[in-house]
N, CA, C and O atoms as CSV, one atom per row, in Angstrom:
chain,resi,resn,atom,element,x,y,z
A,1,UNK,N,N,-16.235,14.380,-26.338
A,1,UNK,CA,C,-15.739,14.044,-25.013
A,1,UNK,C,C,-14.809,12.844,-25.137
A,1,UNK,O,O,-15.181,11.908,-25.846
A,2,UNK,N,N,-13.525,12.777,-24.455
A,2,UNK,CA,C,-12.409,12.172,-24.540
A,2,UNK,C,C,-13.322,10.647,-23.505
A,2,UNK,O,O,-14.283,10.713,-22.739
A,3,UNK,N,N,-12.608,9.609,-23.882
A,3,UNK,CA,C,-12.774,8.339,-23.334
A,3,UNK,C,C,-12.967,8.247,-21.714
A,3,UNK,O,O,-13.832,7.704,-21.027
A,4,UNK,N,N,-11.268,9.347,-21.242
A,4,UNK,CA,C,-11.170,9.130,-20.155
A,4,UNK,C,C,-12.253,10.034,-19.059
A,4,UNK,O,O,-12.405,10.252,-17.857
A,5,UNK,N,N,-12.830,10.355,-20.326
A,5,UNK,CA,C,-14.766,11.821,-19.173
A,5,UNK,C,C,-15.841,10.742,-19.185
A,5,UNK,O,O,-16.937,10.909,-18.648
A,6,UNK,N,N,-15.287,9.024,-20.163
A,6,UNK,CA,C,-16.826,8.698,-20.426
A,6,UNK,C,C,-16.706,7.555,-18.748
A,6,UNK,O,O,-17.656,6.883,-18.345
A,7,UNK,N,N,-15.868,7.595,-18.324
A,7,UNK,CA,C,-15.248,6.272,-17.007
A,7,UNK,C,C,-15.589,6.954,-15.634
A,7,UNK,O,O,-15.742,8.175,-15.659
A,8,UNK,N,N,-15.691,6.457,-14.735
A,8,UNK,CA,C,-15.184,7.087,-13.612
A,8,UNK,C,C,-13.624,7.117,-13.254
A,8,UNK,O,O,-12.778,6.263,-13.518
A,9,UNK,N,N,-13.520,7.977,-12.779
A,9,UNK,CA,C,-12.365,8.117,-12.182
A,9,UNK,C,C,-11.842,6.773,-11.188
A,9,UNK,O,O,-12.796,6.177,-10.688
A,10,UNK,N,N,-10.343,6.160,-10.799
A,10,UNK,CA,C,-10.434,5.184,-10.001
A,10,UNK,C,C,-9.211,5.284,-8.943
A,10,UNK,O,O,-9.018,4.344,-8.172
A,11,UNK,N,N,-8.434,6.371,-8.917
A,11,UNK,CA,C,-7.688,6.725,-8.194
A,11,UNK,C,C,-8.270,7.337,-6.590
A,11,UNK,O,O,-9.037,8.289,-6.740
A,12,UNK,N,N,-8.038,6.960,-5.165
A,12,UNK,CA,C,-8.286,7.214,-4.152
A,12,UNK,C,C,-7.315,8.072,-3.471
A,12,UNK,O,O,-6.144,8.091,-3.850
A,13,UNK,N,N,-7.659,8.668,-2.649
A,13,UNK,CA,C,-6.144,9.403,-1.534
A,13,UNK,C,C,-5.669,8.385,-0.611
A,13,UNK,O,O,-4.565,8.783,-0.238
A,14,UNK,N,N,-5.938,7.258,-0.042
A,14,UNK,CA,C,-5.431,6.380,0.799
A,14,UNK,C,C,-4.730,5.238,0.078
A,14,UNK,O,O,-5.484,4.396,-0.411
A,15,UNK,N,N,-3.406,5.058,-0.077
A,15,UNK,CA,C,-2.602,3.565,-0.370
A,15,UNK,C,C,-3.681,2.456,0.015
A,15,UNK,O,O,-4.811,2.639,0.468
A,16,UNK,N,N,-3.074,1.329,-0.267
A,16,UNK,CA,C,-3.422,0.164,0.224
A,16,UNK,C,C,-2.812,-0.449,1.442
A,16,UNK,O,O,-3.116,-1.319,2.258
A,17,UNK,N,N,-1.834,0.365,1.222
A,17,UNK,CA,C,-0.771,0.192,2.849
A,17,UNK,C,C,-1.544,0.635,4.067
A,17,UNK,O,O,-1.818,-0.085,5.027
A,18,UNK,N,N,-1.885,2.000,3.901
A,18,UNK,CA,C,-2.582,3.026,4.491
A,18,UNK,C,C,-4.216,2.228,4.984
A,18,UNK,O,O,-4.928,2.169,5.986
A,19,UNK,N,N,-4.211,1.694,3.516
A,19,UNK,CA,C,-6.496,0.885,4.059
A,19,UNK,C,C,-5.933,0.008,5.225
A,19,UNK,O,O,-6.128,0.185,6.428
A,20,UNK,N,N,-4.821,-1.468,4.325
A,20,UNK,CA,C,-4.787,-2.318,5.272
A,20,UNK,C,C,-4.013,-2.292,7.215
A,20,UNK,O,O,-3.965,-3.050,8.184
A,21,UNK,N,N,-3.580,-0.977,6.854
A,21,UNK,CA,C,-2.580,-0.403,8.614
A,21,UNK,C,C,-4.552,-0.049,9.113
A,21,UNK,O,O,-5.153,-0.576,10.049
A,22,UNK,N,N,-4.964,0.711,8.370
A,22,UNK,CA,C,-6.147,0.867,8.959
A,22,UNK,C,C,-7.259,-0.446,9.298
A,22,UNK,O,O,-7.853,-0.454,10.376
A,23,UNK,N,N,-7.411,-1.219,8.578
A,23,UNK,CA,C,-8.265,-2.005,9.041
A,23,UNK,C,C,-7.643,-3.387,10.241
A,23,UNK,O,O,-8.332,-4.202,10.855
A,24,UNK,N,N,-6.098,-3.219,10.241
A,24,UNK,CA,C,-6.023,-3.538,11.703
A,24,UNK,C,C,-5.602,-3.147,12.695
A,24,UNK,O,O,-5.370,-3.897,13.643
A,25,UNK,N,N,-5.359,-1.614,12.717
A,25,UNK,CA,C,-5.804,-0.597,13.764
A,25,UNK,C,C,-7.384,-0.934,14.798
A,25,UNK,O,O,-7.641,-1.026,15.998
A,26,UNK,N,N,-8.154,-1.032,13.487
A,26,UNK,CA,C,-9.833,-1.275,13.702
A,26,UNK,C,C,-9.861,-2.962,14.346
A,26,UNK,O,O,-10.984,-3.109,14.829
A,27,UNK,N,N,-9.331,-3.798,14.457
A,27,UNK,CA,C,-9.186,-5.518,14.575
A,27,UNK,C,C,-7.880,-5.552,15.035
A,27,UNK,O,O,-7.781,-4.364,15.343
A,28,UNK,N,N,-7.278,-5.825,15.189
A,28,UNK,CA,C,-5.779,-6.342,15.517
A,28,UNK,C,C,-6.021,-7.954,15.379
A,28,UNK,O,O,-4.965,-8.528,15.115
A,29,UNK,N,N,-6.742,-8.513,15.452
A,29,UNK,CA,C,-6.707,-10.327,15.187
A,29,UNK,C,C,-7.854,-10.300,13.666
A,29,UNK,O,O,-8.579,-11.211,13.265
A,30,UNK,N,N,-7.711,-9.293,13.247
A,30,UNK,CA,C,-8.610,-9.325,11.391
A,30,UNK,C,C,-7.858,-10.780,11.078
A,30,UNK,O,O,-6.799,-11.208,11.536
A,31,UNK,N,N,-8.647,-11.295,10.275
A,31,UNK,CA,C,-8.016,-12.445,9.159
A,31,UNK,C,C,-7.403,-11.327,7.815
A,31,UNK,O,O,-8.109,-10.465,7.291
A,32,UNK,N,N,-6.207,-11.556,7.515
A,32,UNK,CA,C,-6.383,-11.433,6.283
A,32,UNK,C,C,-6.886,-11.257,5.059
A,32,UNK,O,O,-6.766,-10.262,4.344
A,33,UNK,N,N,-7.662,-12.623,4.758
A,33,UNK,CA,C,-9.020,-12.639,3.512
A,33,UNK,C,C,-9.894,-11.571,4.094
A,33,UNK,O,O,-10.345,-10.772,3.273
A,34,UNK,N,N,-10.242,-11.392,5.422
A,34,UNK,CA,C,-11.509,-10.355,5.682
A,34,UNK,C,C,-11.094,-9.028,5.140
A,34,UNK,O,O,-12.002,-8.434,4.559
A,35,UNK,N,N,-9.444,-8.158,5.209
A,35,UNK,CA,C,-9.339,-7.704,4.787
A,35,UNK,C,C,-9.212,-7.111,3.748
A,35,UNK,O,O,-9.366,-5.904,3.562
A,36,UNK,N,N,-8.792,-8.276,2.667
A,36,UNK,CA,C,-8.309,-8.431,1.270
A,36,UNK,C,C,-10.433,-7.985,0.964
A,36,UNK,O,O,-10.791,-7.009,0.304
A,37,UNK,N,N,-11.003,-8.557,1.349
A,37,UNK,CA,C,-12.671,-8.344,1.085
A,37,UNK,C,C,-12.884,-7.121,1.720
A,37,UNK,O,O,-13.558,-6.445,0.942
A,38,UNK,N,N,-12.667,-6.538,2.668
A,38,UNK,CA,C,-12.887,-5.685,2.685
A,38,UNK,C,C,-12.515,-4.066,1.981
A,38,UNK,O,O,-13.209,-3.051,2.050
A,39,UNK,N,N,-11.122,-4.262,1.276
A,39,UNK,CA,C,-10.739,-3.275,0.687
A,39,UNK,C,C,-10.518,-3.227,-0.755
A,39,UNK,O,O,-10.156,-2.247,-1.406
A,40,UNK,N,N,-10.856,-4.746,-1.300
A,40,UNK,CA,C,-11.666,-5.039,-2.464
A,40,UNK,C,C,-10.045,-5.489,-3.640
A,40,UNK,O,O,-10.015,-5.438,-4.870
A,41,UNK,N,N,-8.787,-5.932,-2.593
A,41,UNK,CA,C,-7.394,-6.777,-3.292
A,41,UNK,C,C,-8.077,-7.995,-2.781
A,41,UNK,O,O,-9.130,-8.473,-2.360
A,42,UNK,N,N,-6.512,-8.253,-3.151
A,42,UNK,CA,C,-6.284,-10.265,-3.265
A,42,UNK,C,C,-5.459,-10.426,-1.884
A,42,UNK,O,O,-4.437,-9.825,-1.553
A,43,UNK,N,N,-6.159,-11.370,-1.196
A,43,UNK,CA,C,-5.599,-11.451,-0.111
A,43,UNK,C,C,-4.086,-11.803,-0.227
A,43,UNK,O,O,-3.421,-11.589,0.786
A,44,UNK,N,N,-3.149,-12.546,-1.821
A,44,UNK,CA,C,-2.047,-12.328,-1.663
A,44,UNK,C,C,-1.195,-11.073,-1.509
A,44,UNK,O,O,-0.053,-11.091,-1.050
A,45,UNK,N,N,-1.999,-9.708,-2.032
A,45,UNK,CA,C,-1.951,-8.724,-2.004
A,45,UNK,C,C,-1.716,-8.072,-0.526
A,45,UNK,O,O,-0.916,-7.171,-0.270
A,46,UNK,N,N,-2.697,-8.808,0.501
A,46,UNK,CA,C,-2.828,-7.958,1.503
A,46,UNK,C,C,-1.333,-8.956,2.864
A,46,UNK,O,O,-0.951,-8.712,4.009
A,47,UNK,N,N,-1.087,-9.727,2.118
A,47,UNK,CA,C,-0.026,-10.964,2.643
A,47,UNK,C,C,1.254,-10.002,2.396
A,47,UNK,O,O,2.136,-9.946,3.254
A,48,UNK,N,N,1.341,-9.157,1.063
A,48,UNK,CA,C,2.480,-8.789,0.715
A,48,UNK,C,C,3.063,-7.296,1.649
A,48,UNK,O,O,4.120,-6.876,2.119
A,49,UNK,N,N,1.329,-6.781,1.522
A,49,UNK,CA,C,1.087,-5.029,1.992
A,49,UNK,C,C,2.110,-5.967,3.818
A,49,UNK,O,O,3.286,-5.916,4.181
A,50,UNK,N,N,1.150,-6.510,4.292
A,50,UNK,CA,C,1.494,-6.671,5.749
A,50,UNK,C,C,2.509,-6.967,5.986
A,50,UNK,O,O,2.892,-6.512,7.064
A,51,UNK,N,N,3.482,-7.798,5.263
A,51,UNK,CA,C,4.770,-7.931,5.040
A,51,UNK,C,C,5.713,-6.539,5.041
A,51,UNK,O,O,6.619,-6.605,5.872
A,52,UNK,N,N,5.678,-5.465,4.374
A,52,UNK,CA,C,6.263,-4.586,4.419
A,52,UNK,C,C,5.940,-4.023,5.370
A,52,UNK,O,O,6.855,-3.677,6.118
A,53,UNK,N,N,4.716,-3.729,5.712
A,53,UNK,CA,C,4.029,-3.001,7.261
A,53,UNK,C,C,5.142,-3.484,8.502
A,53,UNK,O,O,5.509,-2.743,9.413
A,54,UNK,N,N,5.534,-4.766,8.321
A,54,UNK,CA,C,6.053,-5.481,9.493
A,54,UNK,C,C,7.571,-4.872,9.161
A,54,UNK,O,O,8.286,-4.199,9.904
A,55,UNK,N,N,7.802,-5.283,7.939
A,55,UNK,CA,C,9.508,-5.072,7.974
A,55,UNK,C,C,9.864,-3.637,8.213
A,55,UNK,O,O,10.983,-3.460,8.695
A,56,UNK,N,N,8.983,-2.360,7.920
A,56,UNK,CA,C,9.405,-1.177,7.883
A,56,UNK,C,C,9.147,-0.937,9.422
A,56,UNK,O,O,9.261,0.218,9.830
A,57,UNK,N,N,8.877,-1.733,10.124
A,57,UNK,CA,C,7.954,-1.543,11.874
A,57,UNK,C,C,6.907,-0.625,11.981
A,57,UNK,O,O,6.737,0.259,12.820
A,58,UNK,N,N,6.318,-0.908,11.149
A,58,UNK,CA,C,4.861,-0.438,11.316
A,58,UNK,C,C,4.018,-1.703,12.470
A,58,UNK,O,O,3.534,-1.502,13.583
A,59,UNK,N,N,4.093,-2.843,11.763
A,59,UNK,CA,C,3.153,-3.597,12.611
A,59,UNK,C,C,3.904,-4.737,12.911
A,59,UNK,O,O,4.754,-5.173,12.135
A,60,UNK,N,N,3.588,-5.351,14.214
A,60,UNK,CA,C,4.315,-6.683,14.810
A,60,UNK,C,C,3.093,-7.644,14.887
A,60,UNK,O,O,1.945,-7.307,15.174
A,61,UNK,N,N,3.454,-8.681,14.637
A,61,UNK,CA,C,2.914,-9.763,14.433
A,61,UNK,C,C,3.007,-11.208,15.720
A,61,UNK,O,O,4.168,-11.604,15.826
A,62,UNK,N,N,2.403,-11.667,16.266
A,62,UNK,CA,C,2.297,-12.358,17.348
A,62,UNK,C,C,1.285,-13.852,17.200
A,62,UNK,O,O,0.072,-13.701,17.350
A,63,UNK,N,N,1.705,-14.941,16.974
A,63,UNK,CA,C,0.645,-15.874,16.790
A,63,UNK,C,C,0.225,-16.312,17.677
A,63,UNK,O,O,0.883,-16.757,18.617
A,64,UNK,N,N,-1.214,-16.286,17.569
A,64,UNK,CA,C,-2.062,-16.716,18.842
A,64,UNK,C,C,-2.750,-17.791,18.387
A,64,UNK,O,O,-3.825,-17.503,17.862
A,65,UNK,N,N,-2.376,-19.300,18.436
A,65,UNK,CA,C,-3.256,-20.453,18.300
A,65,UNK,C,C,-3.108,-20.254,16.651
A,65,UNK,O,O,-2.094,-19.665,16.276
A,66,UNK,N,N,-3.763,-20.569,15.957
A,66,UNK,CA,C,-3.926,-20.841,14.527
A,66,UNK,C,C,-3.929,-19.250,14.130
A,66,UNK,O,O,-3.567,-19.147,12.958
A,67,UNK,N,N,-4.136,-18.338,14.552
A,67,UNK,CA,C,-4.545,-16.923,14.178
A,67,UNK,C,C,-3.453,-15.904,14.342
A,67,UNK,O,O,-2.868,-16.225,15.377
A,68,UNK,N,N,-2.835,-14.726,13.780
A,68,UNK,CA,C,-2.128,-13.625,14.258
A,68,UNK,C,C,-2.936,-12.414,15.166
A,68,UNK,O,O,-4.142,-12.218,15.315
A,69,UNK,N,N,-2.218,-11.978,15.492
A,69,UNK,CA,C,-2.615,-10.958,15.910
A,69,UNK,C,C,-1.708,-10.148,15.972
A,69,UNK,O,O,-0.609,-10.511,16.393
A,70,UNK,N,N,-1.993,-8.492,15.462
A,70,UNK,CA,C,-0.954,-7.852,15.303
A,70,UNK,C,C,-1.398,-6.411,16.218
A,70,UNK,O,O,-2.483,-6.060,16.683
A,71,UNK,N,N,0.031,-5.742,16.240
A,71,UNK,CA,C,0.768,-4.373,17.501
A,71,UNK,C,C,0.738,-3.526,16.404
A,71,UNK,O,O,1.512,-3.772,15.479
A,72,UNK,N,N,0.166,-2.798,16.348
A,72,UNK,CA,C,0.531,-1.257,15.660
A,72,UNK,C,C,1.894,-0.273,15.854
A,72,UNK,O,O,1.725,-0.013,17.045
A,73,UNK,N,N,2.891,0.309,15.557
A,73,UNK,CA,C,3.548,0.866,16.013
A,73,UNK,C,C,3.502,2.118,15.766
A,73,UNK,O,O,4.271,2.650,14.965
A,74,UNK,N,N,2.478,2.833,16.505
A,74,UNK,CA,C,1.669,3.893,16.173
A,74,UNK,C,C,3.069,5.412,16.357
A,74,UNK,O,O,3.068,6.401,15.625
A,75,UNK,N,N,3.643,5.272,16.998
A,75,UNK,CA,C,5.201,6.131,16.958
A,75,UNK,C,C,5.556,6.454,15.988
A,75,UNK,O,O,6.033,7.565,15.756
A,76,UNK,N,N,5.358,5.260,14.928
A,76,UNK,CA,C,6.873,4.683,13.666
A,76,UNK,C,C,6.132,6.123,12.571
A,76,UNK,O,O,4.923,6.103,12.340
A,77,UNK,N,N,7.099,7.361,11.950
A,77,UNK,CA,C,7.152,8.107,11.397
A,77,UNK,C,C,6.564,7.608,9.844
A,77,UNK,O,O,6.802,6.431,9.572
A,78,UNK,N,N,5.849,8.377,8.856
A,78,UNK,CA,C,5.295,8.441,7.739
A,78,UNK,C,C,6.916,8.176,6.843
A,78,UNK,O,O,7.969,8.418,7.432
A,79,UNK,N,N,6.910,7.804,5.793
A,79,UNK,CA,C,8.168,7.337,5.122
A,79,UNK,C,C,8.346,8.423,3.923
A,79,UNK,O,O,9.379,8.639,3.289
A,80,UNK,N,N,7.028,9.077,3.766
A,80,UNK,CA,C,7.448,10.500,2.621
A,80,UNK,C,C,8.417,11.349,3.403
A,80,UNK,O,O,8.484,11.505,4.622
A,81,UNK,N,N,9.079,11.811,2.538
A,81,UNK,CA,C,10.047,13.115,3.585
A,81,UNK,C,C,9.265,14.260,3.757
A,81,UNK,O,O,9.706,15.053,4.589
A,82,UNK,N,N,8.113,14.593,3.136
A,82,UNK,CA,C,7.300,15.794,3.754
A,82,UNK,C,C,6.600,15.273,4.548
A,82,UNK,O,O,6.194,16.283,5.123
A,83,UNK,N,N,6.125,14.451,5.048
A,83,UNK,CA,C,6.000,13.580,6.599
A,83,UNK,C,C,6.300,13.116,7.116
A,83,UNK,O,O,5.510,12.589,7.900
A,84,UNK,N,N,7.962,12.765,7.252
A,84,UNK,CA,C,8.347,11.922,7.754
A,84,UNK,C,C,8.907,12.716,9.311
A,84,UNK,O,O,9.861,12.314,9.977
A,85,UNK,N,N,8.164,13.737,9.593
A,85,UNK,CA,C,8.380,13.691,11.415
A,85,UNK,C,C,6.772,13.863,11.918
A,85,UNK,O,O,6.412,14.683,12.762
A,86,UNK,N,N,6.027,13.063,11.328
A,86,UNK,CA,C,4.569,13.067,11.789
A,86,UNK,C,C,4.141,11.488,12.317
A,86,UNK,O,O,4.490,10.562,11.585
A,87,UNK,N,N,3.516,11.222,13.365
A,87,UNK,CA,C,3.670,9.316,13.335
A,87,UNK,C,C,2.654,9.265,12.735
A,87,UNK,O,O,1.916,10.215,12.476
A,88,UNK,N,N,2.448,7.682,12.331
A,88,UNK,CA,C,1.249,7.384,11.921
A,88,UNK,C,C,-0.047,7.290,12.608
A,88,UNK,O,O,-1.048,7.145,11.907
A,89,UNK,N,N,-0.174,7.361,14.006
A,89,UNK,CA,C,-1.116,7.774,15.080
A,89,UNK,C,C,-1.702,8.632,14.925
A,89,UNK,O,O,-2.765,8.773,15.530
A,90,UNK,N,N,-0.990,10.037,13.577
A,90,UNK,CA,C,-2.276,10.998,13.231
A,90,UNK,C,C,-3.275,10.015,12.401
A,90,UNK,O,O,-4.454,10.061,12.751
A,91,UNK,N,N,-2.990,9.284,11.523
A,91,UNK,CA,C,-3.770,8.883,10.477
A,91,UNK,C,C,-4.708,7.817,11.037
A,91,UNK,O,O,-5.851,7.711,10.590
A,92,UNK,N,N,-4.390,7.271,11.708
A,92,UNK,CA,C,-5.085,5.931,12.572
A,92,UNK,C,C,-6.190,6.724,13.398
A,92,UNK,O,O,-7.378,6.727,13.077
A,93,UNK,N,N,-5.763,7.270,14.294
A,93,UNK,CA,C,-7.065,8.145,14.931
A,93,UNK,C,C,-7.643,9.192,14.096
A,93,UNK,O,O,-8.732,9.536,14.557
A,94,UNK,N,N,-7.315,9.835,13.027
A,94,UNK,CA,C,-8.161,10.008,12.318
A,94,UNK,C,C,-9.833,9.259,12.163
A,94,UNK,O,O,-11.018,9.460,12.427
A,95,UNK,N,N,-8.880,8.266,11.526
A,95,UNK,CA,C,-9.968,7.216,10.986
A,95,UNK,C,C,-11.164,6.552,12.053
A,95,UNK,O,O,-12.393,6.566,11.975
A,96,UNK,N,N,-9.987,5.816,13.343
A,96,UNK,CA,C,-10.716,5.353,14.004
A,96,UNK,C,C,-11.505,6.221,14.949
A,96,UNK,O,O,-12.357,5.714,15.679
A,97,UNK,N,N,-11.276,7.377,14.958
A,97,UNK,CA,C,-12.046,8.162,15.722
A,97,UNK,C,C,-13.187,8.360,14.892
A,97,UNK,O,O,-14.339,8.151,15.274
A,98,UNK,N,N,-12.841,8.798,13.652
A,98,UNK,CA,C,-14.453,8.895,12.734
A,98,UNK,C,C,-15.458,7.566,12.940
A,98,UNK,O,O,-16.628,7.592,12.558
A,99,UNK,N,N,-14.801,6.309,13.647
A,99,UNK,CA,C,-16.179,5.050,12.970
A,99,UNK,C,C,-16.735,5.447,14.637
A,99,UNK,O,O,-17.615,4.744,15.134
A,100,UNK,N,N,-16.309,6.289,15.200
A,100,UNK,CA,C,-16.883,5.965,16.781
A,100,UNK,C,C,-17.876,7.087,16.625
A,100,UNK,O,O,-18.504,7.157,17.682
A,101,UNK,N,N,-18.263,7.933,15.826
A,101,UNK,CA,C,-19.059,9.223,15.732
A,101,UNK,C,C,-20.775,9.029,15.665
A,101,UNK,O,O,-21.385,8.811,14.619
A,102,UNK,N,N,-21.014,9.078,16.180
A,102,UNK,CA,C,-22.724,9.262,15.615
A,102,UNK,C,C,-22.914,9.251,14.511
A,102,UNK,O,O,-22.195,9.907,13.757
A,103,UNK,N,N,-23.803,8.603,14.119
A,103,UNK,CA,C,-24.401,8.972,12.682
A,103,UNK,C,C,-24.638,10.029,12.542
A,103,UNK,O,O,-25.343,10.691,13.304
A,104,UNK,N,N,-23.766,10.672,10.907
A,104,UNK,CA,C,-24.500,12.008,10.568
A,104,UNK,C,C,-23.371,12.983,10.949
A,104,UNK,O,O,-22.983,13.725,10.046
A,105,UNK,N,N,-22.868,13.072,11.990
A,105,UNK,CA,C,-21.728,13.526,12.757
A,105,UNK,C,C,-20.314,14.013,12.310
A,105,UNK,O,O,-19.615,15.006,12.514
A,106,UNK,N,N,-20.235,13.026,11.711
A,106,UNK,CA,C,-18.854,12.756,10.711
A,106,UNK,C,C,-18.626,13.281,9.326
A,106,UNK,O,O,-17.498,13.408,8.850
A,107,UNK,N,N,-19.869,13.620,8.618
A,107,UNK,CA,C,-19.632,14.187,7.467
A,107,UNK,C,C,-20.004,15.475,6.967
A,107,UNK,O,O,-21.147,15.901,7.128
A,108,UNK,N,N,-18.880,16.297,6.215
A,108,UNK,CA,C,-19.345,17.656,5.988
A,108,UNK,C,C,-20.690,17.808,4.868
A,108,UNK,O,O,-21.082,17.090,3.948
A,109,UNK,N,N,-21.062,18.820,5.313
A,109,UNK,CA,C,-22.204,19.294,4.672
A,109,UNK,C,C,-21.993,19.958,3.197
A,109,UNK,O,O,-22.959,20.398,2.574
């Protein structure tokens, strides 16, 4: 058996673009670091992701007191060209519709 059967696998289907648009879909005033912990980067990482989120208009940014808080621009089209006439509002309610489910509810059998 080759090295790469003795590892787990570490590749996911969701970007990091994709976790962090999602986890402030879920928060809109998230900290940063909470996110960077929650999706297991470096919060310079998640400084950089949100940066592009903003410049491509995915997300707007608004400071409230010491804190941001950010606008989703749930309209703004997927940037692959085999999605790019789908908004990102499928993928967001995806998600956020799954954390609102009952336990048990949400996952296939």
């Amino acid at each position: 058996m080759s090295a790469s059967h003795d590892r787990p696998s570490t590749w996911t289907f969701l970007t990091h673009h994709a976790r962090v648009l999602l986890e402030i879909a879920r928060d809109p005033e998230v900290r940063l670091r909470d996110i960077a912990a929650s999706i297991g980067i470096t919060e310079r990482a998640v400084q950089g992701i949100v940066s592009d989120l903003h410049d491509a208009g995915y997300v707007a940014r608004e400071r409230v007191g010491r804190r941001n808080r950010y606008t989703l621009n749930l309209d703004q089209a997927f940037r692959y060209p085999t999605e790019a006439d789908l908004p990102v509002r499928l993928l967001i309610d995806m998600f956020t519709q799954r954390d609102h489910l009952p336990a048990g509810d949400g996952a296939a059998s």
